[in-house]
C-alpha positions as CSV (number, residue, x, y, z in Angstrom):
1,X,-17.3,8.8,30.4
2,X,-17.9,9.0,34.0
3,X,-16.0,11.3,36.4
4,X,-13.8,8.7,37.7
5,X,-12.3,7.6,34.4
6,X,-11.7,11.3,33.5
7,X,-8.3,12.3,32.3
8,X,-6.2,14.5,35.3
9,X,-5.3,17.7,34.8
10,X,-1.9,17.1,35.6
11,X,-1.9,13.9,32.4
12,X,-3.2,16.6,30.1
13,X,-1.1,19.3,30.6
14,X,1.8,16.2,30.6
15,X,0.7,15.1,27.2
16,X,0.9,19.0,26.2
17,X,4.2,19.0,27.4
18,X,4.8,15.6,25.3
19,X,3.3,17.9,21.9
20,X,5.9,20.7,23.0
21,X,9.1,18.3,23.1
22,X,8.2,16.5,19.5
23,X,7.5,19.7,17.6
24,X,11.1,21.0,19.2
25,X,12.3,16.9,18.3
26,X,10.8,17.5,14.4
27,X,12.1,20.6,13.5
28,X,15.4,20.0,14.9
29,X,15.2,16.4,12.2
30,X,14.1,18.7,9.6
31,X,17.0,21.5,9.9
32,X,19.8,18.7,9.9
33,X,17.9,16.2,7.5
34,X,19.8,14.3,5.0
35,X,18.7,14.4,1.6
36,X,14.4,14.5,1.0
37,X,13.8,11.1,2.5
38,X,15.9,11.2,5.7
39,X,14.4,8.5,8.2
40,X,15.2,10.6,10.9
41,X,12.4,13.0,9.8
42,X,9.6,10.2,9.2
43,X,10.8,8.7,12.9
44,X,10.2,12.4,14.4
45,X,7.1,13.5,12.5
46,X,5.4,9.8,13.4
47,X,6.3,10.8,17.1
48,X,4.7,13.7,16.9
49,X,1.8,12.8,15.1
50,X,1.4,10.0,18.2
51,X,2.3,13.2,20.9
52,X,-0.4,15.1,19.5
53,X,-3.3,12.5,18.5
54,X,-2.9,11.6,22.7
55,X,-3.0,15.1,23.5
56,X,-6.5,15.7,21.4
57,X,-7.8,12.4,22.6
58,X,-6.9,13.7,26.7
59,X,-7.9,17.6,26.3
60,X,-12.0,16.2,24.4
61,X,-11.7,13.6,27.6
62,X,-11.3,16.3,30.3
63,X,-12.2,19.5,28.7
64,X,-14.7,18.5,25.9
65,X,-12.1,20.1,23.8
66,X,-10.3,19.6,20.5
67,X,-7.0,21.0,19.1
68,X,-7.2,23.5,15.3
69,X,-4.7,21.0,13.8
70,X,-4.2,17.7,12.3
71,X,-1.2,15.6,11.4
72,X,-1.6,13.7,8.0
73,X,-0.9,10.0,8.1
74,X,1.3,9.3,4.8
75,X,-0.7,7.8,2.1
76,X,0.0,4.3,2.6
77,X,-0.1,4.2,6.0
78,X,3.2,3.1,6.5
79,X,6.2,5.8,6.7
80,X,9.6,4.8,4.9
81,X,12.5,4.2,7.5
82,X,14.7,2.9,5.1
83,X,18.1,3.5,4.1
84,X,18.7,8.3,2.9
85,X,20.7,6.7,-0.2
86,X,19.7,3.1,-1.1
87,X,22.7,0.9,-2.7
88,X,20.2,-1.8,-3.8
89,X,16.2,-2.5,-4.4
90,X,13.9,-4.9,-5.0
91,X,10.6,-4.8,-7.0
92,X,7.6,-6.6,-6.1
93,X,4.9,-7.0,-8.1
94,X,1.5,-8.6,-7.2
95,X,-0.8,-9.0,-10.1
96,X,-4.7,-10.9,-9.4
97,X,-6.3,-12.4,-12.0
98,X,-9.9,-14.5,-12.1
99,X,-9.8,-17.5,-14.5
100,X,-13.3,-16.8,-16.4
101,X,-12.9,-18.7,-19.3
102,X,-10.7,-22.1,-18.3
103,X,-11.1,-23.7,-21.7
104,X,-9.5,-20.3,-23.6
105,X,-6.6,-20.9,-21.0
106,X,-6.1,-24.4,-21.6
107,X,-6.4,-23.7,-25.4
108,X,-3.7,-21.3,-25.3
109,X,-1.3,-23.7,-23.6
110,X,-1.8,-26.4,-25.7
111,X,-0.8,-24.4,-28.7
112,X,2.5,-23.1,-27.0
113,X,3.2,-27.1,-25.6
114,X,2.2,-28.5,-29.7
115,X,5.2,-25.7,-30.8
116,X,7.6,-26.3,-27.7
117,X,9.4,-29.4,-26.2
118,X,10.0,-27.9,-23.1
119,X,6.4,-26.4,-22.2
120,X,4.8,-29.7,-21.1
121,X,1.3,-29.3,-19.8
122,X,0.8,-31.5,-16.7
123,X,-2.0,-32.1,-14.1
124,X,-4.1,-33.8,-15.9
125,X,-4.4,-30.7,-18.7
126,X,-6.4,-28.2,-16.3
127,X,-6.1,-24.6,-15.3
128,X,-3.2,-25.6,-13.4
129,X,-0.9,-26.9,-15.9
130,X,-2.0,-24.1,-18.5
131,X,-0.7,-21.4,-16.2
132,X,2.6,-23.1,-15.4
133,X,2.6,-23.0,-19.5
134,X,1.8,-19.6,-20.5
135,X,3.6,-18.1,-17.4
136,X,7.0,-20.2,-18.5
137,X,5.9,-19.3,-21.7
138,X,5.3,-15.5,-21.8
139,X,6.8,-12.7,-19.4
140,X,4.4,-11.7,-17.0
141,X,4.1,-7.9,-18.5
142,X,2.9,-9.5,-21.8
143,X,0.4,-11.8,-20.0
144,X,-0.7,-8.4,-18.2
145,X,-1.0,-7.0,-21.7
146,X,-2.6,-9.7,-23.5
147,X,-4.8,-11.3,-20.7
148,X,-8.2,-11.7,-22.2
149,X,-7.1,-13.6,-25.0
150,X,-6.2,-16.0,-22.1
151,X,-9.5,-15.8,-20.4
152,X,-8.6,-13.9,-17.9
153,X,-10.0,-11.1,-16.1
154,X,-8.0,-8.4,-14.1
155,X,-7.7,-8.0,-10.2
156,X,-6.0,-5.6,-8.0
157,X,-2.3,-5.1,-8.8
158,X,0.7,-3.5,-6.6
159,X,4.3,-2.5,-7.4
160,X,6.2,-1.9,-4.5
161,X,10.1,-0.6,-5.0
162,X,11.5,-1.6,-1.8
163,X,15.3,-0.2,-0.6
164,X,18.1,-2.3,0.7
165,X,21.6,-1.3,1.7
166,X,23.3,-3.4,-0.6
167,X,22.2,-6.5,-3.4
168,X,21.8,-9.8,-1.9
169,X,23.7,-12.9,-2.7
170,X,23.1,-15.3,-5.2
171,X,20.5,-17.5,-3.8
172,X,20.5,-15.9,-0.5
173,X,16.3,-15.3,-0.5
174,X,15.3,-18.0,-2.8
175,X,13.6,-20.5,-0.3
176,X,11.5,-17.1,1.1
177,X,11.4,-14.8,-1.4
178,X,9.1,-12.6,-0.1
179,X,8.8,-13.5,3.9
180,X,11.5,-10.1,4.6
181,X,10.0,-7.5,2.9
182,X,9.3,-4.8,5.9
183,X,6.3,-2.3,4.5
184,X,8.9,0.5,6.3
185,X,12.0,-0.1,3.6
186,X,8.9,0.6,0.8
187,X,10.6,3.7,-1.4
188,X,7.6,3.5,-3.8
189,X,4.5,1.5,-4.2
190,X,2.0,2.3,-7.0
191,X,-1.6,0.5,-6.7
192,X,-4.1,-0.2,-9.4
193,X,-7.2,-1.1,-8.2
194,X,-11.4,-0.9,-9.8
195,X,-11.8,1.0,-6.4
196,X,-10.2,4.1,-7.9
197,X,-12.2,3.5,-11.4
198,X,-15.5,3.9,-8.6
199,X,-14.6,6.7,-7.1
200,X,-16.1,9.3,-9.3
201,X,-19.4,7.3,-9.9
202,X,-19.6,7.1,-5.5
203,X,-19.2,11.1,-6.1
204,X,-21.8,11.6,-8.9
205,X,-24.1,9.3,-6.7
206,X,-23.9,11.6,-3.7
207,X,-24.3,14.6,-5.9
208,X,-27.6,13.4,-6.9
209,X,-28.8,11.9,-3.7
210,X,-28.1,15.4,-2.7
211,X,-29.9,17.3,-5.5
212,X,-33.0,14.6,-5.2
213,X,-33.4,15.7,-1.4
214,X,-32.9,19.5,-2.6
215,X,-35.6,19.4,-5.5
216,X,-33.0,20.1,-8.0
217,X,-31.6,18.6,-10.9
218,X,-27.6,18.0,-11.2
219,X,-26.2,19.6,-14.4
């Protein structure tokens, strides 16, 4: 950075001013907080997480310097803001699936539409009709269960528990069911994902990488 875009002294010691003010802001949230997921809390500790992340970024500008300390980001990225004591919640699930073997599919409806009136299979008898089928057929935890009989293979899957102040009205979300979730009113999500399964395989990689370079063999 040349000398001319350099931080002043006078923004740095401003944005140390701006740390100062949201530790005094956070504590005083945290002393008069409301139960252990007060959104008063989350709204101060994000303010200070941006106080002090503009702070470190002036101080390494002017000075070359860093600060000892670093504010967490919560795991998801997104803080809840939500309501202390939630009257009402909705849970959204998200469930990916890869169609591997289509014919096992279509099988699988055909023998649910021979046995039921009501489970017609349309368009034309493809992938498409089978999964209106099984899904009208089957609750979608059993399908989750049961999935490679319907040749199927897993995906990613999310369950989010997300808080409202009270239930909505019969009908009142139908036509957009999910175009008003806000990631902020999230109590609770819980993620499933091969990415975790890898994680200790990317460690025992790096271990050996390591022990290659060193000579040495990993127990």
């Amino acid at each position: 950075m040349s000398d001319a875009a350099l931080p002043t002294v006078a923004e740095v010691r401003a944005a140390a001013e701006a740390v100062k003010a949201a530790l005094d802001r956070h504590l005083a949230a945290v002393e008069s907080r409301i139960g252990d997921e007060d959104p008063a809390v989350y709204a101060a500790f994000n303010e200070l997480a941006a106080a002090a992340e503009e702070y470190d970024e002036l101080l390494y500008d002017r000075y070359d310097e860093v600060t000892p300390f670093e504010i967490p980001t919560p795991e998801d990225g997104v803080p809840y803001t939500g309501p202390a004591e939630p009257a009402a919640f909705s849970v959204l699930i998200r469930r990916d699936y890869a169609v591997v073997e289509p014919q096992r599919l279509i099988a699988q409806a055909e023998r649910v539409a021979a046995h039921d009136r009501d489970a017609e299979l349309v368009d034309d008898g493809g992938t498409a009709g089978a999964l209106g089928v099984l899904f009208g057929e089957y609750e979608p935890d059993e399908i989750a269960s049961r999935y490679k009989e319907f040749g199927l293979e897993e995906g990613d899957s999310t369950l989010w528990l997300a808080a409202s102040e009270e239930i909505a009205e019969p009908g009142e979300w139908l036509d957009t069911p999910f175009g008003h979730t806000d990631p902020q009113d999230v109590l609770h999500r819980f993620d499933v994902s091969a990415v975790f399964d890898e994680e200790p395989d990317d460690f025992e990689d790096d271990e050996a990488e390591e022990a290659a370079a060193s000579g040495l063999t990993p127990a």
